[in-house]
N, C-alpha and C positions, 0 to 999 in steps of 0.2 A: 305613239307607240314606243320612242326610244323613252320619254321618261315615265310609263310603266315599267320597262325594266328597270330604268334607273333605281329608281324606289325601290323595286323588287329585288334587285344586288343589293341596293344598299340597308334594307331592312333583315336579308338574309347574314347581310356580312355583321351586323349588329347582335341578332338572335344569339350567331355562331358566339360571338363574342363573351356574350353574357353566358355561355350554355356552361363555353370553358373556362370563364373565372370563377362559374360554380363551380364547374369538376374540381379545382385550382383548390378553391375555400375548401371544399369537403374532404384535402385528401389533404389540409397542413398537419390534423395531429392522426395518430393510430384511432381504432373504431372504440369507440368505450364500451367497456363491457355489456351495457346496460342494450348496446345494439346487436350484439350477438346471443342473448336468454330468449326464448320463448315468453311469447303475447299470451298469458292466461287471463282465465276469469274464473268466475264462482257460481255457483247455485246451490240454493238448500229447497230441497224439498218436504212437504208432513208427509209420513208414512202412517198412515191410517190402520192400516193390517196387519202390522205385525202382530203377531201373536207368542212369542218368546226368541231371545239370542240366539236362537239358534237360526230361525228363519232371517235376522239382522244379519249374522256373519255369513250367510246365504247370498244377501241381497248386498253387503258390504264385496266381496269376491265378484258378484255382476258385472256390476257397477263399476269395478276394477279391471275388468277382462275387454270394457267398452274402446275401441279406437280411439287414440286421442285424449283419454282421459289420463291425468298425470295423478290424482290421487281421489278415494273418497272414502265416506266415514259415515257407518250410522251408528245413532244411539238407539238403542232399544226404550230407555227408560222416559228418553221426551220422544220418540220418533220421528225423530228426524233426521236426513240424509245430508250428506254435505258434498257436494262435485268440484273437483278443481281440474280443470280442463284446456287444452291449448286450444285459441283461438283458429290458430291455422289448422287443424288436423281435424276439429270436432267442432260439429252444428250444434246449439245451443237446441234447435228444435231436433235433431238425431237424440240427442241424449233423452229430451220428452218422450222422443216414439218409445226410445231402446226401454226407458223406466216406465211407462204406462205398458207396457205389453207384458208384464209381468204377473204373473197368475197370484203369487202369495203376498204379493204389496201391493197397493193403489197410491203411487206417486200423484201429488197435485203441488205443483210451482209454486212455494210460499214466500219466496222474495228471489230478486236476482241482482249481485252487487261485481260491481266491476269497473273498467276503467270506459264504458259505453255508456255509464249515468248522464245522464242530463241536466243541463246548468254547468255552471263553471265561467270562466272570464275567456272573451271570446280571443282575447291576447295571448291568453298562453295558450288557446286551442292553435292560433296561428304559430305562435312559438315550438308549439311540440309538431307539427307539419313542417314546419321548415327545416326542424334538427330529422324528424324521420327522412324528408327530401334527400339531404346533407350524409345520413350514413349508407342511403342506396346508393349515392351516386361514390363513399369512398372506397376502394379498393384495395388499400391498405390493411392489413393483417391486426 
């Protein structure tokens, strides 16, 4: 019994250890910009329906008016839509519902590109977790 505890202080007083040379590491320099912007992403949609500019800058103002959506763009002439949207504020499937429930367009998801692609080097996926880790835990301004 005492050396379950033992182990157990001493595995605690270690955790603690490491928890606070993180906090320690993450808080030597100020946050970088790059950790206080908003997480966007992309999607383009075919607009199948339209039927002139005018039903576009209809469907452009939507599209705009959506939670969470930080900008978007249709062309009438290729029809197609383009959405750039905060990760944190707005569902990639909200934005499907909000564009398919729409009477004078028929949105259908013709690519979607972003920083959630798949592939890439599993070292810098570990690298960019360990710097996201690093700016939740800095505090500094």
């Amino acid at each position: 019994m005492k050396k379950t505890a033992k182990v157990l202080r001493i595995s605690a007083i270690i955790i603690a250890v490491a928890f606070v040379g993180l906090v320690v590491y993450a808080n030597r320099y100020p946050k970088p910009l790059s950790a206080r912007v908003y997480e966007i992403d992309y999607r383009l949609y075919q607009c199948n329906n339209l039927k002139d500019s005018a039903s576009a800058i209809q469907l452009e103002e939507y599209l705009q008016s959506i939670e969470g959506v930080s900008s978007a763009s249709v062309n009438w002439e290729s029809k197609l839509a383009s959405i750039v949207y905060k990760t944190a504020s707005a569902e990639p499937e909200n934005i499907d519902a909000f564009a398919s429930n729409q009477s004078f367009a028929s949105l259908s998801l013709a690519t979607s590109v972003g920083k959630n692609a798949s592939g890439g080097c599993p070292v810098s996926k570990a690298a960019f977790a360990f710097n996201k880790l690093c700016n939740q835990l800095n505090f500094r301004n």
